[in-house]
N, CA, C and O of each residue as an XYZ file, in Angstrom:
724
protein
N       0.846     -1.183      0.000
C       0.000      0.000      0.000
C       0.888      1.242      0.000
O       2.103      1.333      0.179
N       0.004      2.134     -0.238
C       0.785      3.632     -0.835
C       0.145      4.576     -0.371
O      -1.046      4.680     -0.662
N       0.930      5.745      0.686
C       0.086      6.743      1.145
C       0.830      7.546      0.693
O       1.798      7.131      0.054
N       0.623      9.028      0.878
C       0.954     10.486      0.721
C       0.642     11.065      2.205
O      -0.337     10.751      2.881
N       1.485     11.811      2.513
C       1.575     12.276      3.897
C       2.312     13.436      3.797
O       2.798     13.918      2.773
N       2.387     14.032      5.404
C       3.142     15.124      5.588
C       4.155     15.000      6.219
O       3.962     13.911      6.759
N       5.271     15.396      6.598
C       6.589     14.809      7.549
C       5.428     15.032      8.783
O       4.872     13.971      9.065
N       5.047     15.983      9.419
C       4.503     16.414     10.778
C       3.262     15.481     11.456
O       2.660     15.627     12.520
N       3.136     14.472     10.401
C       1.993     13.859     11.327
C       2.379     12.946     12.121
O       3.502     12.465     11.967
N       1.532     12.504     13.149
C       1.894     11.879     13.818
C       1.923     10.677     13.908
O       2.552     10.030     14.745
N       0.858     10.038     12.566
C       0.974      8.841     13.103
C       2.063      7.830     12.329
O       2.062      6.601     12.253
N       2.851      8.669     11.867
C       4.538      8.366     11.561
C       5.279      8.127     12.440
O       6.367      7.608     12.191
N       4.890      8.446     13.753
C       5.779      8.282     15.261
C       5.337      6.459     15.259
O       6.094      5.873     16.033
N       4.629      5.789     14.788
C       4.120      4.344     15.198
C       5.406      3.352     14.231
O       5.621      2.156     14.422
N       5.916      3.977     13.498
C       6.937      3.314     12.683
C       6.270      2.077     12.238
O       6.782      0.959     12.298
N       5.171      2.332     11.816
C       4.607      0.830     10.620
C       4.567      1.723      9.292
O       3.531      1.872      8.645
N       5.449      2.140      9.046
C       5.404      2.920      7.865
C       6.748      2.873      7.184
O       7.716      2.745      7.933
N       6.960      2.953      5.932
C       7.854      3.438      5.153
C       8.112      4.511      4.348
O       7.865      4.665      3.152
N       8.943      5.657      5.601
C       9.164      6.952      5.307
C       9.215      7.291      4.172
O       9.022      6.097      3.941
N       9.325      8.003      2.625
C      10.065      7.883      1.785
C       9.951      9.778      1.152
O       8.813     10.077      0.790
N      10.706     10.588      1.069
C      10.516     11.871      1.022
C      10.585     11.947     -0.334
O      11.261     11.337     -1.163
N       9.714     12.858     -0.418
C       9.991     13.297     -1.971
C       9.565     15.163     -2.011
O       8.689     15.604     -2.756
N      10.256     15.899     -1.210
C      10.016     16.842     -0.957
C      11.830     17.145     -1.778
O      12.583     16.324     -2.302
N      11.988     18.579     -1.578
C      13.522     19.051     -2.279
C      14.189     19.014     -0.849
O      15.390     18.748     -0.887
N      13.849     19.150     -0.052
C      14.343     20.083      1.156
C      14.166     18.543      2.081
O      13.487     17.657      1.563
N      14.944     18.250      3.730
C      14.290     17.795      4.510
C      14.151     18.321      5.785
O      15.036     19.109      6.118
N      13.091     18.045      6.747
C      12.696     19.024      7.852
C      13.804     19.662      8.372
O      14.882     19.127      8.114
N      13.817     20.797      9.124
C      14.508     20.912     10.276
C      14.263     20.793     11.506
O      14.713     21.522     12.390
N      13.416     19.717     11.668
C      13.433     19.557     13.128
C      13.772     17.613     12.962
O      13.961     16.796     12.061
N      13.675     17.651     14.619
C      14.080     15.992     14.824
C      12.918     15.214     14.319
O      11.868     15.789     14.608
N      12.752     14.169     13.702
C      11.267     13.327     13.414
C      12.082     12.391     14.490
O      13.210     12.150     14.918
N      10.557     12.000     14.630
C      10.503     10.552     15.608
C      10.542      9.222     14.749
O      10.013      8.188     15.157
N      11.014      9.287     13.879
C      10.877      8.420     12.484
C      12.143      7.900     11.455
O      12.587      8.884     10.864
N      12.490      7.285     11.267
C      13.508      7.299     10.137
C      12.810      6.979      8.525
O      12.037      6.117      8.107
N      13.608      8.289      7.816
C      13.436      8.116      6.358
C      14.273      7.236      5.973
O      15.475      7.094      6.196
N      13.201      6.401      5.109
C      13.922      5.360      4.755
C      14.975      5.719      3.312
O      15.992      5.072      3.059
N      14.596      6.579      2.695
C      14.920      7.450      1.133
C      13.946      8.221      0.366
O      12.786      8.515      0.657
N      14.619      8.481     -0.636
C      13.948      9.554     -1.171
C      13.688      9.220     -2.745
O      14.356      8.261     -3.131
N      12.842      9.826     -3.742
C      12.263      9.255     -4.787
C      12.539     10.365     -5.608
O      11.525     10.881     -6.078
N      13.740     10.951     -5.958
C      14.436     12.356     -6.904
C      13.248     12.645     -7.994
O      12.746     13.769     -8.031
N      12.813     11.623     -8.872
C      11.645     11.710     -9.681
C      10.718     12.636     -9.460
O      10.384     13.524    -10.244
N      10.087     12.325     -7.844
C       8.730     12.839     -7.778
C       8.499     14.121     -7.013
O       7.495     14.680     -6.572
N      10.448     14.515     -7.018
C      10.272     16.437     -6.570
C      10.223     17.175     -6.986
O      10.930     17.043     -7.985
N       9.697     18.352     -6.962
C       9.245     19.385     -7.674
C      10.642     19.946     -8.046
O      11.162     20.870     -7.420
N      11.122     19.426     -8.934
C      12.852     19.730     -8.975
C      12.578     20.882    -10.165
O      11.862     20.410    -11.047
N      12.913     22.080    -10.376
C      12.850     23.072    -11.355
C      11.571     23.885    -11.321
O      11.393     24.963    -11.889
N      10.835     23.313    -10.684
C       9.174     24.039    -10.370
C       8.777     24.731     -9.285
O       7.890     25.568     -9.115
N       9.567     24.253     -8.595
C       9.389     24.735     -7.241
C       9.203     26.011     -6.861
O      10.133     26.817     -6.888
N       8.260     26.259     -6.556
C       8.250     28.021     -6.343
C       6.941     28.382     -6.830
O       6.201     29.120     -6.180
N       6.625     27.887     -7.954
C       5.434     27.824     -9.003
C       4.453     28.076     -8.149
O       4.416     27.250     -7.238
N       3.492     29.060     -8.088
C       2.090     29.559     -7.239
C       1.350     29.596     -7.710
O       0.230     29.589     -7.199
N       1.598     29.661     -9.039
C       0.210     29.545    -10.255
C      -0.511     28.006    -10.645
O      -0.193     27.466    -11.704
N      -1.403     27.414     -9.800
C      -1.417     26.105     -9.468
C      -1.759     25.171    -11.181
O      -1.637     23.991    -11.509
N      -2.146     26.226    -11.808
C      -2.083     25.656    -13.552
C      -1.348     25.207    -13.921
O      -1.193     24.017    -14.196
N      -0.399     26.466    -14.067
C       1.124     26.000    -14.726
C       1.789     25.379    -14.031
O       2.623     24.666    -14.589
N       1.715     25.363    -12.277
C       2.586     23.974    -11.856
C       2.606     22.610    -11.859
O       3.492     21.758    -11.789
N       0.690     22.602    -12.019
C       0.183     21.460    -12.727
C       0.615     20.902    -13.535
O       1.103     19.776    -13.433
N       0.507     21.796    -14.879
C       1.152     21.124    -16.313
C       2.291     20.541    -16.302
O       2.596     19.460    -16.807
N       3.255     21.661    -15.407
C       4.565     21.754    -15.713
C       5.147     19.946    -14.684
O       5.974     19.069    -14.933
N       4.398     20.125    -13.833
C       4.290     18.405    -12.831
C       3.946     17.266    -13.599
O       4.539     16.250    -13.236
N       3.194     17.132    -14.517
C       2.605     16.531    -15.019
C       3.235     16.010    -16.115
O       3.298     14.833    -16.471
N       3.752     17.112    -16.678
C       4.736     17.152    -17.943
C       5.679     16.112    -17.520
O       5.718     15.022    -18.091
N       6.574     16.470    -16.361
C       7.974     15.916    -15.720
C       7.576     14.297    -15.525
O       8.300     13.306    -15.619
N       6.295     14.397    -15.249
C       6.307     12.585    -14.552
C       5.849     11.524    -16.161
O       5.945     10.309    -16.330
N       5.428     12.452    -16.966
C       4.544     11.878    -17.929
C       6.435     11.485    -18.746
O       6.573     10.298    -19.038
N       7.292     12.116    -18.954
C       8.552     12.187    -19.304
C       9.485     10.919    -18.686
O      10.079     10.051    -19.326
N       9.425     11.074    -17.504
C       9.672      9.834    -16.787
C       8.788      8.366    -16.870
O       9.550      7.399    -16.855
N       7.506      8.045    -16.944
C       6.564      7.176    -17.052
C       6.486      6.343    -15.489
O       7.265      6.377    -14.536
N       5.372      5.703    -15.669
C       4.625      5.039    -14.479
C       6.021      3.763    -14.825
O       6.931      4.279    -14.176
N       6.368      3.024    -15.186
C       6.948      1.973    -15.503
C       8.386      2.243    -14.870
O       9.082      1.229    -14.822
N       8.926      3.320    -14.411
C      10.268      3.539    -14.157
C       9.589      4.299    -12.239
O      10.145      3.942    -11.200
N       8.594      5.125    -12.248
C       8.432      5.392    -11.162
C       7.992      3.728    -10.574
O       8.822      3.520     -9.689
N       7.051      2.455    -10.677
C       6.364      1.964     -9.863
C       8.026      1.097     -9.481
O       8.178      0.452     -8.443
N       8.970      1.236    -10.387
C      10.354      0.405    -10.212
C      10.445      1.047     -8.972
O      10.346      0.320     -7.984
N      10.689      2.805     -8.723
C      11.247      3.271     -7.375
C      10.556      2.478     -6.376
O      10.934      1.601     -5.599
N       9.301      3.097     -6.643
C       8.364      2.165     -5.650
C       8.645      1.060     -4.847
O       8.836      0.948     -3.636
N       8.633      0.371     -5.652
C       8.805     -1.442     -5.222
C       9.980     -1.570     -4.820
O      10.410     -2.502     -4.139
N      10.628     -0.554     -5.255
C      11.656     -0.951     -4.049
C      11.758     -0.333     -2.445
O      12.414     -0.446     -1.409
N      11.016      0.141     -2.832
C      10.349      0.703     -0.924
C       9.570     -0.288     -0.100
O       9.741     -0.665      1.060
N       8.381     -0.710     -1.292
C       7.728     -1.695     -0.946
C       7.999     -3.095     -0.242
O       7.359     -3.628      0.664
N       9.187     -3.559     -0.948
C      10.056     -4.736     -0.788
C      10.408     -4.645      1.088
O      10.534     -5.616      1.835
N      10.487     -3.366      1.417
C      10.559     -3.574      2.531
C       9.771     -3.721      3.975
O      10.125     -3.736      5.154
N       8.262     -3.843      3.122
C       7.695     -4.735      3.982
C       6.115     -4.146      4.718
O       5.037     -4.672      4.992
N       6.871     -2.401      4.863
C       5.615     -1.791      5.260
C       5.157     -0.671      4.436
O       5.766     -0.179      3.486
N       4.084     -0.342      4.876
C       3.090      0.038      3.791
C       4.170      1.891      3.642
O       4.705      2.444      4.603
N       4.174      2.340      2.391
C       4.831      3.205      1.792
C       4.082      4.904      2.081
O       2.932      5.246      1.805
N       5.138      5.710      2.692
C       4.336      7.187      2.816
C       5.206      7.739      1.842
O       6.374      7.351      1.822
N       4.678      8.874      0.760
C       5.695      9.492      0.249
C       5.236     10.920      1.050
O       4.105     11.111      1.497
N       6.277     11.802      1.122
C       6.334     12.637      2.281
C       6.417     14.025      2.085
O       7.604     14.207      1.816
N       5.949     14.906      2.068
C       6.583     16.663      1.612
C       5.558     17.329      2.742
O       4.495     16.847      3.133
N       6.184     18.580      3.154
C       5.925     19.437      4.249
C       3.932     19.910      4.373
O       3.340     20.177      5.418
N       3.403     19.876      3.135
C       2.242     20.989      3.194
C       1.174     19.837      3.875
O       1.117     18.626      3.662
N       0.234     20.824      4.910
C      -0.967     20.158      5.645
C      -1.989     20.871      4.859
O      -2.483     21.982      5.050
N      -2.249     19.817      3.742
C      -3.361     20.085      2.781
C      -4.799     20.136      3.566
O      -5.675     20.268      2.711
N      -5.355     20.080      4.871
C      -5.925     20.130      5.444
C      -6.574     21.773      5.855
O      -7.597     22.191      6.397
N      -5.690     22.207      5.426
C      -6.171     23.583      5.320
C      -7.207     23.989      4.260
O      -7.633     25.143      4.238
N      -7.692     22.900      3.227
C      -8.706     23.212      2.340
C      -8.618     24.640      1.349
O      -7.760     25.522      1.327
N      -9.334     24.543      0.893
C      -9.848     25.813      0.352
C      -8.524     26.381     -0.859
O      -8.023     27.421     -0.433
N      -8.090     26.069     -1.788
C      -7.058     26.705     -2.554
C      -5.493     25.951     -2.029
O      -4.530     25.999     -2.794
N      -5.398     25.354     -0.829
C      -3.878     24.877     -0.726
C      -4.044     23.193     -1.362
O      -5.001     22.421     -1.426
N      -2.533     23.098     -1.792
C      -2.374     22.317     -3.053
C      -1.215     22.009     -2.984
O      -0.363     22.872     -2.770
N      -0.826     20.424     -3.183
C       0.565     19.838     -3.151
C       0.994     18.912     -4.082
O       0.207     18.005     -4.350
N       2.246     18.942     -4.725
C       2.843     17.716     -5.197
C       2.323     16.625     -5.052
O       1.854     15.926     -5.951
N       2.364     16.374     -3.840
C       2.210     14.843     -3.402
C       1.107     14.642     -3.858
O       1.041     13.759     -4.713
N      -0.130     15.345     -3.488
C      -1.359     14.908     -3.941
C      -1.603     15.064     -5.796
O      -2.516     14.392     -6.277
N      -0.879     15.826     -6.603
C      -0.750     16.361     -8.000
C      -0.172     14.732     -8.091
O      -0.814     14.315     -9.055
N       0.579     13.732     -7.675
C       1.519     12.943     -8.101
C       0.216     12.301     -7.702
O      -0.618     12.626     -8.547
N      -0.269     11.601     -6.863
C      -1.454     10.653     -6.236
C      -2.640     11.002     -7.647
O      -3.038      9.989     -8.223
N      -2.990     11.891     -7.990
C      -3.650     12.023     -9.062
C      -3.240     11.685    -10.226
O      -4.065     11.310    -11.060
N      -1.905     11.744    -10.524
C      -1.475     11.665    -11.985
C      -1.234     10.141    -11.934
O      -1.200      9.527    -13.001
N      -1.078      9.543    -10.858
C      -0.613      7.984    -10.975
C      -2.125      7.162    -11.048
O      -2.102      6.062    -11.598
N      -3.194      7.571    -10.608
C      -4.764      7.181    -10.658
C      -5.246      7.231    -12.396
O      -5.957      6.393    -12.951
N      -4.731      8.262    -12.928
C      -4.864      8.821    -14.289
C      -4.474      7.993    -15.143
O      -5.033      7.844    -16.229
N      -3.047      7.084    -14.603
C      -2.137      6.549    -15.537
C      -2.272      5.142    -15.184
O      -1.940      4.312    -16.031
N      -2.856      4.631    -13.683
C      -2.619      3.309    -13.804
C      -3.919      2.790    -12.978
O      -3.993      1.712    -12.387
N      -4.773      3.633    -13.050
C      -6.059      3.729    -12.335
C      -6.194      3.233    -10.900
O      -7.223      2.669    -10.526
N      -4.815      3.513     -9.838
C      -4.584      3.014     -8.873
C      -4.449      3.779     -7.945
O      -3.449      4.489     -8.051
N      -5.306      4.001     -6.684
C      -5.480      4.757     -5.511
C      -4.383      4.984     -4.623
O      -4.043      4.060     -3.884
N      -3.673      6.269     -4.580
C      -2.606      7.022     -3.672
C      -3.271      7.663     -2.552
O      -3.108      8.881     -2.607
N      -4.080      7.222     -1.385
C      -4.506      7.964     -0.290
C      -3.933      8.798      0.243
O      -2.710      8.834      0.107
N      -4.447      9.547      0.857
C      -3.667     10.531      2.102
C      -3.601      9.746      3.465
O      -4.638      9.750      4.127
N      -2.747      9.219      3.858
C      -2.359      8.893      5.528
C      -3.336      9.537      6.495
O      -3.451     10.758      6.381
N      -3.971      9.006      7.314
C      -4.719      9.541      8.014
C      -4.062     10.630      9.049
O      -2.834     10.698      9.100
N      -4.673     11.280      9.677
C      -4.058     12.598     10.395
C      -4.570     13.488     11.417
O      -4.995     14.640     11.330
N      -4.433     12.683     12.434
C      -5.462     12.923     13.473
C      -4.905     13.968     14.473
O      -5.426     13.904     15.586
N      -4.106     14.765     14.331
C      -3.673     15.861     14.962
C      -4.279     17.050     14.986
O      -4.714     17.495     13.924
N      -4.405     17.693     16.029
C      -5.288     18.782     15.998
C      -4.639     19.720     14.921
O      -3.422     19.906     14.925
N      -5.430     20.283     14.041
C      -5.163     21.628     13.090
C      -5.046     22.355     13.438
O      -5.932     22.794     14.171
N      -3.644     23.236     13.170
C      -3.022     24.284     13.828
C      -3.583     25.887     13.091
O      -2.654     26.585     12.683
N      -4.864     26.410     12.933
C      -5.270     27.482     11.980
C      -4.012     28.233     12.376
O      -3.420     28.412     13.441
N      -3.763     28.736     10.669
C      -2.993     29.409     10.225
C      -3.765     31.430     11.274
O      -4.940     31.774     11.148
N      -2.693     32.300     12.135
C      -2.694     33.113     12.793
C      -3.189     34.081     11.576
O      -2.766     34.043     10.421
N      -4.085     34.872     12.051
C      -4.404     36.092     11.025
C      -3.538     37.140     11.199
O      -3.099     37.556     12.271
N      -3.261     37.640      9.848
C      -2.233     38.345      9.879
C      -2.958     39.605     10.422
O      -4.163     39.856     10.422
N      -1.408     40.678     11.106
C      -1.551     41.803     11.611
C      -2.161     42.327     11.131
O      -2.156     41.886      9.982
N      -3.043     43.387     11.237
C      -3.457     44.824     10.574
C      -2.733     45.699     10.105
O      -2.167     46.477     10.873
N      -2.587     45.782      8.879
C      -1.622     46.900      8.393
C      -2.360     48.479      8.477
O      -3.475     48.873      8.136
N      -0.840     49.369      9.279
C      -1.616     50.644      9.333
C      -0.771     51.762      8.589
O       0.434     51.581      8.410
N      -1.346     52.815      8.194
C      -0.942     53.359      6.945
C       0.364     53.789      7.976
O      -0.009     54.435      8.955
N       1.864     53.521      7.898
C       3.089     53.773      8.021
C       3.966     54.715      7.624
O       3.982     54.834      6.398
N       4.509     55.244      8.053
C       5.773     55.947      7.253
C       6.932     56.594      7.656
O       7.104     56.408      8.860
N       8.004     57.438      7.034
C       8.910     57.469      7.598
C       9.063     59.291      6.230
O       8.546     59.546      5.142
N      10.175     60.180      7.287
C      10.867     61.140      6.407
C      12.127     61.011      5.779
O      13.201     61.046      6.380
N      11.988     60.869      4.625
C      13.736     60.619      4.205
C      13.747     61.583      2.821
O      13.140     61.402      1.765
N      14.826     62.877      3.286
C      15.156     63.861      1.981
C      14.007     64.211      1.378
O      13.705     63.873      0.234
N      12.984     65.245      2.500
C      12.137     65.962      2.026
C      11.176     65.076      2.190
O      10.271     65.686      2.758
N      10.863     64.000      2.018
C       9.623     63.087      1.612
C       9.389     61.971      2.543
O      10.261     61.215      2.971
N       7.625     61.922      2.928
C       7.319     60.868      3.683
C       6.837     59.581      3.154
O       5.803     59.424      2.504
N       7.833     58.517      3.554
C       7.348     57.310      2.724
C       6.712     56.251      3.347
O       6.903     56.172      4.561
N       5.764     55.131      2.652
C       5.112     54.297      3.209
C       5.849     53.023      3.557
O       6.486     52.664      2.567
N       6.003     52.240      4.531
C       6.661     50.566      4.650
C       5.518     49.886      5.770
O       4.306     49.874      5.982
N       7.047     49.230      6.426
C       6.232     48.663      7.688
C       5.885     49.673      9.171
O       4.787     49.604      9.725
N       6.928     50.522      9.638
C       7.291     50.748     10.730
C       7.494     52.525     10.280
O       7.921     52.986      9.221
N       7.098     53.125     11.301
C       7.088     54.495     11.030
C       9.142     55.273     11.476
O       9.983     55.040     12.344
N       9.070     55.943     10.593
C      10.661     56.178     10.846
C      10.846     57.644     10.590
O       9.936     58.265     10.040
N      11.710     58.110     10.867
C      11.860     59.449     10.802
C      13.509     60.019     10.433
O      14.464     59.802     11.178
N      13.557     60.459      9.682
C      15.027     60.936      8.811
C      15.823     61.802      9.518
O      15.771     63.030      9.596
N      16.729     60.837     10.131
C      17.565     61.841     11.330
C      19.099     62.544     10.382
O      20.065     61.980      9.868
N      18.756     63.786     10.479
C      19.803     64.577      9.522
C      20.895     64.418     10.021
O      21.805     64.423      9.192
N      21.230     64.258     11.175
C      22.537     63.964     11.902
C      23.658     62.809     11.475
O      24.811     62.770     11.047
N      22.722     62.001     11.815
C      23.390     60.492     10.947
C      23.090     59.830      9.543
O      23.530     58.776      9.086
N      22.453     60.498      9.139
C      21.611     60.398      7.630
C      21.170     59.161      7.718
O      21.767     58.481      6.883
N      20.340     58.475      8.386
C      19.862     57.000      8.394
C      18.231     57.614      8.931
O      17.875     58.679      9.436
N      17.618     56.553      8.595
C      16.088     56.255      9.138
C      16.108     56.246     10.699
O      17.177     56.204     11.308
N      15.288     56.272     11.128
C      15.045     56.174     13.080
C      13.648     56.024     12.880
O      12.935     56.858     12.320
N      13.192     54.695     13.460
C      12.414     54.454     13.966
C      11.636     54.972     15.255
O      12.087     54.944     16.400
N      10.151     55.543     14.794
C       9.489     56.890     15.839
C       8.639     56.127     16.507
O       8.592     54.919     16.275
N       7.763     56.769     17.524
C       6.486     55.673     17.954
C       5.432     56.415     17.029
O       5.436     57.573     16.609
N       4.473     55.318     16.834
C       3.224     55.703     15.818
C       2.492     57.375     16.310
O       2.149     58.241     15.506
N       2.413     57.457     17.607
C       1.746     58.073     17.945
C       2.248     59.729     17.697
O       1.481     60.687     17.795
N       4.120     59.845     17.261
C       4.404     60.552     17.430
C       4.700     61.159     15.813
O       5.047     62.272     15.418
N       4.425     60.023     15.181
C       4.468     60.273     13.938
C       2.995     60.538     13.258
O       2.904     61.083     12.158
N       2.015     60.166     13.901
C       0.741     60.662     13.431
C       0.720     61.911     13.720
O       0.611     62.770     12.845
N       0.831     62.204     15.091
C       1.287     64.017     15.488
C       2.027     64.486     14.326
O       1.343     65.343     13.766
N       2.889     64.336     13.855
C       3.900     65.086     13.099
C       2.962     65.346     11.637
O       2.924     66.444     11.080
N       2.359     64.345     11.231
C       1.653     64.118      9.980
C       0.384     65.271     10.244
O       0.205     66.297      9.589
N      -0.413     64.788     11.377
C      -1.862     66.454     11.723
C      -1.455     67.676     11.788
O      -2.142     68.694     11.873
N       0.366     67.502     11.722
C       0.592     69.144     12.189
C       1.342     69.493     10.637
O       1.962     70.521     10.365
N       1.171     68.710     10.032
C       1.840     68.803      8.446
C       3.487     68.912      8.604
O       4.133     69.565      7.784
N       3.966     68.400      9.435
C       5.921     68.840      9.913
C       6.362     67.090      9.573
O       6.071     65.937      9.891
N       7.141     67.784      8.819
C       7.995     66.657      8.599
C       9.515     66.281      9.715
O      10.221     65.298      9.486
């Protein structure tokens, strides 16, 4: 059997599994797990980065269709051979729904396509960590050579040392109602 997983789940800590990464990168933290290897084929090797989930599609699709099912199920089986059931592995918790999208699962589809054979997702019973809403951005800025500009952090153009200085908001909104740069 053949799953798709994430390095972070947990029920990879039970070691009835056969690690096998196919991510570019591997974690930086400790797993409770040993990878058994890795499957060079099925990483997003040259794509990586790709946000436009079309063209990373194609461009995924392209790469494995180039390679064929007949040379990937070889990697395979040799994972298999060792006895327990096979995770292939990359970082994203597709569990977040809604627009997030991974390799692993792009590869679980393209191998259903090609050999009409089911790549599950590993089950994943860890609580979901919602992604923190980002800060409120507030209109920012700073004086540098005559002119007030927008970023993160309000700053103020110290003529002395000719560098930025970071002001408190409150003192830079003052400066802005009183029109003084």
């Amino acid at each position: 059997m053949i799953f798709t997983s994430r390095y972070a789940n947990p029920e990879l800590k039970s070691c009835n599994y056969t690690a096998v990464r196919i991510s570019l990168g591997l974690p930086r933290w400790k797993l409770c797990y040993e990878i058994a290897g890795a499957i060079e084929e099925l990483m997003p090797k040259g794509i990586f980065g790709i946000e436009d989930y079309d063209d990373f599609h194609r461009r995924y699709f392209d790469k494995l269709d180039a390679i064929r099912v007949d040379r990937i199920r070889e990697k395979l089986h040799c994972f298999e051979k060792l006895g327990k059931p096979v995770v292939l592995l990359c970082f994203e918790d597709i569990r977040k729904g809604g627009g997030y999208w991974c390799h692993r699962n792009m590869f679980a589809s393209w191998w259903k396509q090609h050999t009409g054979e089911v790549i599950p997702e590993l089950q994943d019973t860890s609580k979901f960590k919602a992604e923190l809403s980002p800060k409120p951005k507030v209109s920012q800025l700073w004086y540098d050579r005559g002119e007030w500009h927008c970023e993160d952090m309000f700053y103020q153009f110290d003529r002395s040392t000719h560098k930025k200085v970071q002001i408190a908001d409150a003192v830079a909104k003052d400066l802005v109602a009183q029109g003084k740069p």
